[in-house]
N, C-alpha and C positions, 0 to 999 in steps of 0.2 A: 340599226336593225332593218332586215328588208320586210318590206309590208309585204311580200308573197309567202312566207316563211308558210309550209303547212305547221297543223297540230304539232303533226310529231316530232317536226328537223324544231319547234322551238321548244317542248317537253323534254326532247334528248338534249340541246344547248343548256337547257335549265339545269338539266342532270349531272350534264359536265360543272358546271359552275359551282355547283355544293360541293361536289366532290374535291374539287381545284381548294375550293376555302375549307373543307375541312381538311385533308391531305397536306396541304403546299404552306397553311396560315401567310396569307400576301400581306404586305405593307400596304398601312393603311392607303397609300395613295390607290396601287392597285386593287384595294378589295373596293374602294368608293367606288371605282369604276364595274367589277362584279358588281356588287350590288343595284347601281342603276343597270345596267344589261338586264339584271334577274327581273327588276321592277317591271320593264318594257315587257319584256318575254310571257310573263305573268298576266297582265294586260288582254296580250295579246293572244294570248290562251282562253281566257276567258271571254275573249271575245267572238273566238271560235266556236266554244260554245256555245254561246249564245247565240249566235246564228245557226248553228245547228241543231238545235232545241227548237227554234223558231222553224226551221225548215221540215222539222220532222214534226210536230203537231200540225201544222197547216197540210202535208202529206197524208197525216190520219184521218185531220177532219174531211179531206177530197174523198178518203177512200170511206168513210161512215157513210158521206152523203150517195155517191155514186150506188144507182140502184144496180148495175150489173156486178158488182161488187160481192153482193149477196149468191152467190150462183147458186 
């Protein structure tokens, strides 16, 4: 998986991938392989997340403190 992957190109892969196992039912060899894909991407979702949860209260707390803020 690429570690640039935005939110959404790895939510849309996620999407694809349910759809492929419920739709297609793969042998077991290739659903092992979905399933770690799904693992990573999930990960990496929430990783997203979380970094932008982080970026967005640190944003808020700038703009509370910021006295021209207040106009």
């Amino acid at each position: 998986m690429k570690k640039d992957l935005t939110y959404k190109e790895a939510a849309s892969r996620l999407d694809e991938i349910v759809r492929r196992i419920e739709s297609e039912s793969p042998d077991v060899d290739e659903l092992t392989g979905l399933v770690k894909e799904a693992v990573e991407l999930s990960k990496h979702c929430r990783e997203k997340l979380t970094q932008a949860d982080k970026q967005l209260t640190s944003l808020m707390a700038q703009l509370s403190e910021d006295p021209q803020a207040e106009g």
